[in-house]
C-alpha positions as CSV (number, residue, x, y, z in Angstrom):
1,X,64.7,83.4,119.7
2,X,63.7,80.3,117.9
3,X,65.3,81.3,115.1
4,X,68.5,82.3,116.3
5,X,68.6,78.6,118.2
6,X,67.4,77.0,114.7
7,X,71.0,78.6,113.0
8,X,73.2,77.7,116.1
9,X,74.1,74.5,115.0
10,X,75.9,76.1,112.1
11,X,77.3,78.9,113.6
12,X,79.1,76.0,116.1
13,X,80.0,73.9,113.3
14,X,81.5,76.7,111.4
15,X,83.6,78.5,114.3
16,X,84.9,75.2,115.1
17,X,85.6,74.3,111.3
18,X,88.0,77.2,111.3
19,X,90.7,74.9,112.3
20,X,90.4,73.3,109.1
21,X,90.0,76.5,107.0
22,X,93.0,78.7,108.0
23,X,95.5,76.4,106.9
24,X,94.0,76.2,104.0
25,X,93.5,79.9,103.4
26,X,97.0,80.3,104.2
27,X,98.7,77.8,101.5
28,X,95.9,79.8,99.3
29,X,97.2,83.3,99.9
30,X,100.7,82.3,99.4
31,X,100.0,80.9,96.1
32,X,98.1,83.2,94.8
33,X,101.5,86.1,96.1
34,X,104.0,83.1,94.5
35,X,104.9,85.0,91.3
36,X,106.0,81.8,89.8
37,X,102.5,79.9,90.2
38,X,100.8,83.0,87.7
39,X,97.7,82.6,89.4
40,X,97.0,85.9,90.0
41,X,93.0,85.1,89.5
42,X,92.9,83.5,92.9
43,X,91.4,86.2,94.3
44,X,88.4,86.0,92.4
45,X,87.6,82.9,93.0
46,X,85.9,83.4,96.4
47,X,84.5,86.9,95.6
48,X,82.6,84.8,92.5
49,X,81.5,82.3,94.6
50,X,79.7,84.8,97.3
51,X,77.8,86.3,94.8
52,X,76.7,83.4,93.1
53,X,75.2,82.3,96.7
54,X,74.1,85.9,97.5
55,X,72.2,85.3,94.2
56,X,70.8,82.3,95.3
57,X,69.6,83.8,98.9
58,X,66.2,83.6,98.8
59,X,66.3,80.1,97.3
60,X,68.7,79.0,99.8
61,X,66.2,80.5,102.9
62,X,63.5,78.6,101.5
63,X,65.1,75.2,101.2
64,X,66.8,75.5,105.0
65,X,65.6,72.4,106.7
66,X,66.3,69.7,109.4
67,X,69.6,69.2,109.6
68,X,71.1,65.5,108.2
69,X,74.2,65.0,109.8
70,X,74.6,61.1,109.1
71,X,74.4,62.1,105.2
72,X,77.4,64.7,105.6
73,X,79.2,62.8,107.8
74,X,80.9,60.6,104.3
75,X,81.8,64.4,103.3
76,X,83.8,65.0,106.7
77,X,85.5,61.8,106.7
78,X,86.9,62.4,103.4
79,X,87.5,65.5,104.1
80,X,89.1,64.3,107.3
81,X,90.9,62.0,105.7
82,X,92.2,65.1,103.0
83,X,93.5,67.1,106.1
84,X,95.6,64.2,107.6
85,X,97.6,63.7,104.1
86,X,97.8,67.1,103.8
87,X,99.0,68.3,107.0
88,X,101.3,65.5,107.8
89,X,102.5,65.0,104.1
90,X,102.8,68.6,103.5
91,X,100.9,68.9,100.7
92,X,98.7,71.9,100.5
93,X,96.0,70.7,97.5
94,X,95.0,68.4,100.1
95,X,94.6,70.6,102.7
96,X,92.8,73.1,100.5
97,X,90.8,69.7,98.9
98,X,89.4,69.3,102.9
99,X,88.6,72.6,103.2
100,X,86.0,72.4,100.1
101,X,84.7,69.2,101.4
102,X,84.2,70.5,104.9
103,X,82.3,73.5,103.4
104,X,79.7,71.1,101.6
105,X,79.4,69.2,104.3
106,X,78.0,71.9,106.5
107,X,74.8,73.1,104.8
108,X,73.8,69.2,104.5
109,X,74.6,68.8,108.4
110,X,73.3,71.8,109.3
111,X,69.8,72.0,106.9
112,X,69.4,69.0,105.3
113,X,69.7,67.9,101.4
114,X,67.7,70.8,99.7
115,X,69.8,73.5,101.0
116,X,72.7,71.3,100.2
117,X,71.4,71.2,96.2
118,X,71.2,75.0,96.5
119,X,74.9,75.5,98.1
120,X,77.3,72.7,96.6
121,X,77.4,74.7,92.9
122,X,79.6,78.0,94.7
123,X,81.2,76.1,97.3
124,X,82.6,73.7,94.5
125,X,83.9,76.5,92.6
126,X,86.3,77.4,95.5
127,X,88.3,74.4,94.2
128,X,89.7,76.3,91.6
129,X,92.1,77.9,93.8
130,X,94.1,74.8,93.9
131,X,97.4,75.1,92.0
132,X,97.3,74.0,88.5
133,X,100.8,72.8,88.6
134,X,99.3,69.2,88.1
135,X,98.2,70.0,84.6
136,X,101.4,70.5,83.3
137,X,101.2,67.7,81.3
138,X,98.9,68.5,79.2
139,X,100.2,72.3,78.9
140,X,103.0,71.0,76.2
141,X,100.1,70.2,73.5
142,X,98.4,72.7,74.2
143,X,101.5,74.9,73.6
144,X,102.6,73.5,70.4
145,X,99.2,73.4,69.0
146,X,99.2,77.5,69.6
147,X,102.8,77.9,68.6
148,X,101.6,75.8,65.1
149,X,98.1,78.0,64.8
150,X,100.3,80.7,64.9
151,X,103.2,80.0,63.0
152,X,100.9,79.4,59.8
153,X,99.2,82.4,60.2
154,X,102.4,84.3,60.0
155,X,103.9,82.8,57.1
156,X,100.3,83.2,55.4
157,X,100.8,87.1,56.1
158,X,104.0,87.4,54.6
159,X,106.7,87.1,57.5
160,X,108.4,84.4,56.8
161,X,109.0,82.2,60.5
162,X,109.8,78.3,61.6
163,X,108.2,76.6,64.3
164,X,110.5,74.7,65.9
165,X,109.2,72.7,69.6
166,X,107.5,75.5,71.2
167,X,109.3,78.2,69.6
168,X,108.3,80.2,66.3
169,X,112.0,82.0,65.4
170,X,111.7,84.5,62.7
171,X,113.6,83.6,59.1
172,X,114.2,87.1,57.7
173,X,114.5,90.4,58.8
174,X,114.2,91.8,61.4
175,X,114.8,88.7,63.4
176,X,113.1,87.4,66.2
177,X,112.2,84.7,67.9
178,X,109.5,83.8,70.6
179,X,109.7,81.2,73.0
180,X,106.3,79.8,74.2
181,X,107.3,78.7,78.1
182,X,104.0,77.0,80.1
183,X,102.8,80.1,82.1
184,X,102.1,81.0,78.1
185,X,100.5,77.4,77.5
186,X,97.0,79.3,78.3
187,X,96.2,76.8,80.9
188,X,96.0,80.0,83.7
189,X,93.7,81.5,81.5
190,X,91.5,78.5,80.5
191,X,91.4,78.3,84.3
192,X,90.3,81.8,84.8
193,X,87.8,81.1,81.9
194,X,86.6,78.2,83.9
195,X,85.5,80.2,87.2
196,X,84.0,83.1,85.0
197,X,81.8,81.0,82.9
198,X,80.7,78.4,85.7
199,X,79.8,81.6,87.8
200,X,78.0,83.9,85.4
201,X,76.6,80.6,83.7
202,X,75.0,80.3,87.2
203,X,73.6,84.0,87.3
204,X,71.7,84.1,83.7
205,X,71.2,80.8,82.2
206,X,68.8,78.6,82.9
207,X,69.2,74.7,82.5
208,X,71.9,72.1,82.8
209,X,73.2,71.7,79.6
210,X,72.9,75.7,78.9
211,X,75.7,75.9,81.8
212,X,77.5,73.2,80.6
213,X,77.8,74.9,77.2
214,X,78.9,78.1,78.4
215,X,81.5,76.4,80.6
216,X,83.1,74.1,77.8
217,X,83.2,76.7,75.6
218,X,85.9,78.1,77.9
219,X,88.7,75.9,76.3
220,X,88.0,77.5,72.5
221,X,87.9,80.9,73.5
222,X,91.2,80.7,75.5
223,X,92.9,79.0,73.0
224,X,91.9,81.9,70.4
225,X,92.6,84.4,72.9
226,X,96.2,82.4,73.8
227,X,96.8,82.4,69.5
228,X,95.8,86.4,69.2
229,X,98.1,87.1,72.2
230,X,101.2,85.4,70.7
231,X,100.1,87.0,66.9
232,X,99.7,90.2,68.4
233,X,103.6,89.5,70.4
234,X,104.4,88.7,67.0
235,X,103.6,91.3,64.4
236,X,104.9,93.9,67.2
237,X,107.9,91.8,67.0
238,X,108.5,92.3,63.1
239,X,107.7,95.6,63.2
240,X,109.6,97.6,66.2
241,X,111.7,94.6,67.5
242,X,111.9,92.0,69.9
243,X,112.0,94.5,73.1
244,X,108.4,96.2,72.0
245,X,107.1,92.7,71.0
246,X,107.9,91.7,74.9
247,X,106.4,94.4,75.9
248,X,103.2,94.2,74.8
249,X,103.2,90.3,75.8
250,X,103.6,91.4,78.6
251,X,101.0,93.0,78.9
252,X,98.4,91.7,76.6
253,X,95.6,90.5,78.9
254,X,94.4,94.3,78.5
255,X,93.8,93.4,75.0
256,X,92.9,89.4,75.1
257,X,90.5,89.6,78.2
258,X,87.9,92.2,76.7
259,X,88.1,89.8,74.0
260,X,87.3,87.0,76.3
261,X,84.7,88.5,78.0
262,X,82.9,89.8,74.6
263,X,83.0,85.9,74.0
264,X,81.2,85.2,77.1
265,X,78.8,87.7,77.0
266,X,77.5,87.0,73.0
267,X,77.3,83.2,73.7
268,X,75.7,83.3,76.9
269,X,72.9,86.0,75.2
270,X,72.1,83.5,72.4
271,X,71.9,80.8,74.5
272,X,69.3,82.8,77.0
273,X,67.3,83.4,73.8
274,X,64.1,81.9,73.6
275,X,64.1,81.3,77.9
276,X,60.6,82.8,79.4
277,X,60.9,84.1,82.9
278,X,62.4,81.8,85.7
279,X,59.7,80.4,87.9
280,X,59.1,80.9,91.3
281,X,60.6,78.0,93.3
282,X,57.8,77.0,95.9
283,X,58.8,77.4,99.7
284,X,58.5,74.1,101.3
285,X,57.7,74.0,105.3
286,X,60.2,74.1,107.7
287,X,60.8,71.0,108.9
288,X,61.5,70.5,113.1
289,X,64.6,69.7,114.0
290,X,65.1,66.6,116.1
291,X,66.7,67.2,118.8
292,X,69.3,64.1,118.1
293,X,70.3,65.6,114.9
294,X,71.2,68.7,116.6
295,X,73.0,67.1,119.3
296,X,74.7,64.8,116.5
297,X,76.0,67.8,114.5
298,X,76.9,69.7,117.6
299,X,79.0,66.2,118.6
300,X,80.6,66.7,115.2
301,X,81.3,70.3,114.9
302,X,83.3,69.4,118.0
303,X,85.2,67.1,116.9
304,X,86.8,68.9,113.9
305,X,89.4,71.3,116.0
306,X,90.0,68.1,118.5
307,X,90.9,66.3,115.0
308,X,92.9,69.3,114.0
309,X,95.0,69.2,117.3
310,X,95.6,65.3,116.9
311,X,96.8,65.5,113.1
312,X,99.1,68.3,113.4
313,X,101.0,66.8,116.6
314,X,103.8,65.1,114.8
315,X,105.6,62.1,116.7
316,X,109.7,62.8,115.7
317,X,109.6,61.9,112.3
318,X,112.3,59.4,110.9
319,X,114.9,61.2,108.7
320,X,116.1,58.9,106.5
321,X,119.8,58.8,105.5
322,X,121.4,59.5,102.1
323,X,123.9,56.6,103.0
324,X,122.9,54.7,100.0
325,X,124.7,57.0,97.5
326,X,128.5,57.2,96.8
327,X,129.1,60.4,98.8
328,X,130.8,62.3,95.5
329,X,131.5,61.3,92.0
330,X,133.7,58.5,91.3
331,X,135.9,57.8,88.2
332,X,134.4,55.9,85.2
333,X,137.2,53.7,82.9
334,X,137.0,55.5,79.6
335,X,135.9,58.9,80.6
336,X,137.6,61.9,82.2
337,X,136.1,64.2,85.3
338,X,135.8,67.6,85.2
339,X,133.8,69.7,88.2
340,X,132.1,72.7,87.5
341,X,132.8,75.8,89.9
342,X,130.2,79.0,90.6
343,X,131.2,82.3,91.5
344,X,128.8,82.5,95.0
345,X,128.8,86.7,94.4
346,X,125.2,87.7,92.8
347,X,124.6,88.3,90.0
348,X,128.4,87.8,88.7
349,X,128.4,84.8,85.5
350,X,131.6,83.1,86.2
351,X,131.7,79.6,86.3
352,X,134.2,77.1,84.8
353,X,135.2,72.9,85.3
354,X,138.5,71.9,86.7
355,X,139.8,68.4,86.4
356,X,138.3,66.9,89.7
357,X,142.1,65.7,90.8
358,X,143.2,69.2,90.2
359,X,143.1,71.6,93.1
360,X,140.3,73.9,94.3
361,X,140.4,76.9,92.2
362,X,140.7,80.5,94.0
363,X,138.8,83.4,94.0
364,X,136.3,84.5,90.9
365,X,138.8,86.1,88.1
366,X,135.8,88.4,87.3
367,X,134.9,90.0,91.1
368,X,137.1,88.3,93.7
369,X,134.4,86.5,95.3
370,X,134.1,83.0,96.7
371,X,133.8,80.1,94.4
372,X,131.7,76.4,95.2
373,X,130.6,73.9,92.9
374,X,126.8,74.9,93.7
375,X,125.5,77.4,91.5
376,X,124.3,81.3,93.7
377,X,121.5,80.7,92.4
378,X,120.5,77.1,93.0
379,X,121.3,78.3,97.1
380,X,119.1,81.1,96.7
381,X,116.2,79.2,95.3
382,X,116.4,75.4,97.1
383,X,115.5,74.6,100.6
384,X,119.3,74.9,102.6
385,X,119.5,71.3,103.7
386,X,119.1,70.0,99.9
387,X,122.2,68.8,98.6
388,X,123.5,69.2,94.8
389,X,126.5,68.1,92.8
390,X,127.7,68.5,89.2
391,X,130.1,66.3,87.1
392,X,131.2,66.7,83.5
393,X,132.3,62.9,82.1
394,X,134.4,63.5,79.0
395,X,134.9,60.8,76.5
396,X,137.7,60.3,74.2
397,X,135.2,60.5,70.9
398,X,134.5,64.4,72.3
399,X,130.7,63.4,74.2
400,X,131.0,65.1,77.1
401,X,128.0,63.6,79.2
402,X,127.2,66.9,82.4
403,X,125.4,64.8,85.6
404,X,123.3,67.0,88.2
405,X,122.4,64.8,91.7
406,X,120.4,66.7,93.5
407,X,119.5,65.2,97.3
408,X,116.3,66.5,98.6
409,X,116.0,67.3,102.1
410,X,113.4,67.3,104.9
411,X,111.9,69.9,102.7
412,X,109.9,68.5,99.6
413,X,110.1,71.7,97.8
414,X,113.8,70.1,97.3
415,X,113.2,68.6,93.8
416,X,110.9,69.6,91.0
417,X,110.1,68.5,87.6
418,X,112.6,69.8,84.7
419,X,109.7,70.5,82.8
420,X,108.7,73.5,84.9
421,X,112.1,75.4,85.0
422,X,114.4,74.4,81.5
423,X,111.5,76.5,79.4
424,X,112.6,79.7,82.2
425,X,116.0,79.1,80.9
426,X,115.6,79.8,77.7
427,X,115.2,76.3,76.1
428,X,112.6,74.3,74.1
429,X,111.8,70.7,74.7
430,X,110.3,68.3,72.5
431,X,107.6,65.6,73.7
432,X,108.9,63.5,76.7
433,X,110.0,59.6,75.7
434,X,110.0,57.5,78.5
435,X,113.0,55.2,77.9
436,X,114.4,51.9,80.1
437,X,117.8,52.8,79.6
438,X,119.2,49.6,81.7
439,X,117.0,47.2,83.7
440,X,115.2,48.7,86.7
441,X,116.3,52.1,85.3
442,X,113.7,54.3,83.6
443,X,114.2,57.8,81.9
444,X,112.8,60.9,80.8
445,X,114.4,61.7,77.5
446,X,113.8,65.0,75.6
447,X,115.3,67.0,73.2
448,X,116.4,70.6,73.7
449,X,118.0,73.7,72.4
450,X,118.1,77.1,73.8
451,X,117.4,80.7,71.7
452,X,119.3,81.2,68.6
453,X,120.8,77.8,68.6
454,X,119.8,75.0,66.1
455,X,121.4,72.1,67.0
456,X,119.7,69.4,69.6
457,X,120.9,68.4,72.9
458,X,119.7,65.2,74.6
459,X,118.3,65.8,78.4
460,X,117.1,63.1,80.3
461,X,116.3,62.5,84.2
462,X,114.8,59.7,86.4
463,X,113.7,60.4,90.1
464,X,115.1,57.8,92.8
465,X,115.1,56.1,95.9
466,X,116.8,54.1,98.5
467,X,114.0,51.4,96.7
468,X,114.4,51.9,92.8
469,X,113.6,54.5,90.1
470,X,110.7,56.3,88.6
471,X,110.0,58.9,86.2
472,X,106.5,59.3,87.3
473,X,106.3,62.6,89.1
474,X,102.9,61.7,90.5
475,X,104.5,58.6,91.7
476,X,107.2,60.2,93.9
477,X,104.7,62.9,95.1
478,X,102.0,60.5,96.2
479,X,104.8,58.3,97.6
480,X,106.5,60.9,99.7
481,X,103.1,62.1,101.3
482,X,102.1,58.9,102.6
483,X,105.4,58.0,103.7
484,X,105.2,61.2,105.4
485,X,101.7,60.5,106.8
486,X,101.4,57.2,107.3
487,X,104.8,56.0,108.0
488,X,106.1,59.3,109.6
489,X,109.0,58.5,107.4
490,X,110.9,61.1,105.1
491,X,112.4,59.1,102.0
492,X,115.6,60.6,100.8
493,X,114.5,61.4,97.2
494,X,117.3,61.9,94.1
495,X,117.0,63.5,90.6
496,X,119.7,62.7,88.1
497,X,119.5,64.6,84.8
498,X,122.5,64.0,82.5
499,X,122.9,66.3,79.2
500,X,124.7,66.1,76.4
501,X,125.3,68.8,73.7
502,X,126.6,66.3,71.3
503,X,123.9,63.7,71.3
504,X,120.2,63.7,71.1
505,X,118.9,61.2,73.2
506,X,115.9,60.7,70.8
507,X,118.0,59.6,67.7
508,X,119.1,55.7,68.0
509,X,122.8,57.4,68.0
510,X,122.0,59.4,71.1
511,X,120.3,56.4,73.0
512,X,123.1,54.3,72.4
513,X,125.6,56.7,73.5
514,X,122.9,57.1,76.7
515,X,123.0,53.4,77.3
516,X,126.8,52.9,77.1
517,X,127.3,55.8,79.7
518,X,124.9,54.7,81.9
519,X,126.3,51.4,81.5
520,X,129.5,52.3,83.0
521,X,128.4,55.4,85.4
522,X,125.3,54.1,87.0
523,X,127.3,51.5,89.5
524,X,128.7,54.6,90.6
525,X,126.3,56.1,91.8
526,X,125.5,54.1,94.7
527,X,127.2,53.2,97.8
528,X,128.7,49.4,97.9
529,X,125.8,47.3,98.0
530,X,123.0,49.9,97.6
531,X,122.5,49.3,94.7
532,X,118.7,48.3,94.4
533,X,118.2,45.0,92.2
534,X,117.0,45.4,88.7
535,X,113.1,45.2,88.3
């Protein structure tokens, strides 16, 4: 009986922690099912983690102790603090970042700071179920510095190929030409990597930096690994076409992860060499448990579903309104409008631009079906209450400038970075140049060309407010959650992208050409007196 009563205070605290965990769990399930995430690893994660402590058991048993709930109470603020941002701001890392820190928090509460030394290694490797969306920005060097790997080792074989962004595009026959998007980066596997090395690093190595080494080595291996992949895509490429070569991309991580976990395995053996048997770790006593510290984490387990209950009751949030832009396209003096129209039938191609003073244009020529200037596809994919609209300014000297606006709505899922869906469309960007086109104004400038096509288009896109202009993605995420936390205030967020086939924004031409539009189009954009003062 005393030893069921010594374990009740974290059977409460966990049953009552499970109002902090099932959200989490939840956003966690539905990324690892979200196809376009490629995190299909997820579900290892906690399976690694349990065994990792089921190896530890009998270390674990003998460092249970008095429980120190003031030391874990830090852990559950923060942690508090995590769920509050992420349940009110919408943002599921931070609901799944609380979730961790609750976990840590409850061996220390529960059994004091040796059990907590034992646990905190597999509970912190649940945080690698968090989305990796974050790390995009360091997937583009990662990509070209395969792509270039790669492209040497294929002209040093014989098959003649240019690298061109992210791209290798064959030179001779047969032609080919592979396109290196950012779910190919290697990032989801160096992630991967990073949860089976830290976990079998934990089962047979012994020492600190032996760990560490085994866990670093996880960016080499799946950079090779990425390099074989795209050299095996390749030489099936040359020899039975572009269809087999896609095929066995595909489905390559049949062939790469063996590869990987020969890696592993060889390292981690010569790093065990020359390790004697581990040493019996010494039981210590089991210390009493005052009967304050039991009340205290009792008081706190709680607390945690009263917390829950107070965070997710939401006071009517204030919607703000998307008064402060021009409600359509206006005319510019020097440049004509043109609007471009989408067939709204699936899967049909047509779309064309009409003079924006012309009439609406009838049916689709191609199936009969109703035409809108938003794309099918666009409505399929964004939130319904986000609004989008399309303009193509033509000038006389044949640059023809195409604007997107897209208004997100109560939804933040509204507006996302180019960067994550121009490489699904078939093009290759170069390195991002933050730019201040005018004052206050900030851009994203790249240069881009889709498959097959040589010549460079400029693309460029700022994010804005009601308040001014960013390009910072970070910036306008962190912004909208506390607004939406703190201030229970949704800000009406815009991305403009402008392109231009004629002009690459990275060439001095291209940025003046940028400049003189935006010169002239950028008034229009905004409402009379919106307009947000240059900073």
């Amino acid at each position: 009986m005393r030893k069921v009563l010594r374990h009740l205070p974290f059977a409460v605290f966990m049953a009552c922690a499970l109002s902090w965990l099932i959200p989490a769990w939840r956003e966690t399930m539905g990324t690892m099912h979200d196809a376009s995430q490629h995190m299909e690893y997820v579900w290892l994660v906690p399976v690694l983690a349990a065994a990792v402590l089921w190896a530890r058991r009998r270390e674990l048993l003998a460092a249970l102790g008095a429980p120190a709930p003031l030391r874990a109470l830090p852990l559950i603020l923060l942690a508090a603090a995590f769920l509050f941002l992420g349940t009110r701001g919408g943002q599921m890392r931070f609901l799944q970042a609380s979730a961790v820190l609750l976990l840590l928090a409850a061996p220390l509460a529960c059994y004091g700071w040796r059990a907590f030394k034992v646990a905190w290694f597999p509970i912190v490797l649940l945080a690698f179920v968090m989305p990796v969306g974050f790390l995009d920005n360091f997937t583009v060097p990662l990509r070209r510095a395969s792509v270039t790997v790669t492209a040497v080792i294929l002209n040093g074989l014989g098959i003649e190929v240019q690298q061109r962004g992210t791209a290798i595009l064959a030179l001779g026959e047969p032609y080919f030409q592979l396109d290196v998007a950012d779910p190919c980066s290697g990032i989801r596997s160096l992630v991967a990597l990073f949860v089976g090395t830290a976990a079998y690093g934990a089962f047979v190595l012994r020492g600190v930096w032996r760990r560490w080494a085994l866990f670093l080595a996880s960016v080499p291996i799946a950079f090779v690994g990425n390099i074989l992949r795209l050299l095996l895509t390749a030489l099936t490429c040359q020899l039975y076409g572009q269809s087999a070569g896609m095929m066995l991309h595909d489905n390559a991580l049949f062939i790469v992860a063996p590869i990987y976990a020969l890696c592993v395995f060889g390292l981690a053996d010569w790093l065990r060499r020359g390790d004697g048997p581990a040493p019996e770790a010494p039981a210590a006593p089991a210390a009493p448990a005052g009967r304050w510290a039991v009340a205290l984490v009792l008081a706190l387990a709680l607390c945690l579903p009263a917390f829950q209950a107070w965070t997710a009751h939401r006071p009517e949030t204030v919607y703000e309104s998307d008064a402060f832009l021009a409600p359509d396209f206006r005319p510019v003096a020097g440049y004509s409008i043109r609007y471009p129209w989408f067939c709204q039938t699936r899967d049909c191609p047509w779309s064309a631009a009409f003079e924006a003073d012309g009439e609406r244009p009838g049916p689709c020529p191609l199936c009969g079906g109703e035409v809108d200037r938003m794309s099918r596809a666009e409505r399929d994919i964004l939130p319904n209450d986000t609004q989008t609209r399309k303009a193509i300014y033509a000038a006389p000297n044949g640059d023809a400038f195409t604007i997107a606006v897209v208004v997100a709505g109560r939804n933040r899922m509204s507006i996302h970075r180019p960067e994550l869906c121009l490489p699904a469309q078939g093009f290759v960007l170069s390195v991002r140049e933050a730019t201040q086109v005018l004052p206050g104004v900030p851009m994203a400038c790249f240069s881009i060309h889709q498959k097959g096509v040589t010549r460079n288009s400029g693309f460029a896109y700022v994010f804005l407010n009601s308040r001014g202009a960013t390009v910072s993605n970070l910036r306008r995420v962190v912004g909208d959650s506390l607004e939406r936390s703190l201030h229970n205030r949704i800000q009406r967020w815009v991305m403009v992208t402008i392109r231009c086939d004629t002009q690459d924004f990275r060439t001095p031409e291209g940025a003046a050409a940028l400049r003189r539009f935006m010169e002239a189009w950028w008034p229009t954009l905004w409402a009379e007196g919106s307009q947000p003062d240059a900073r």
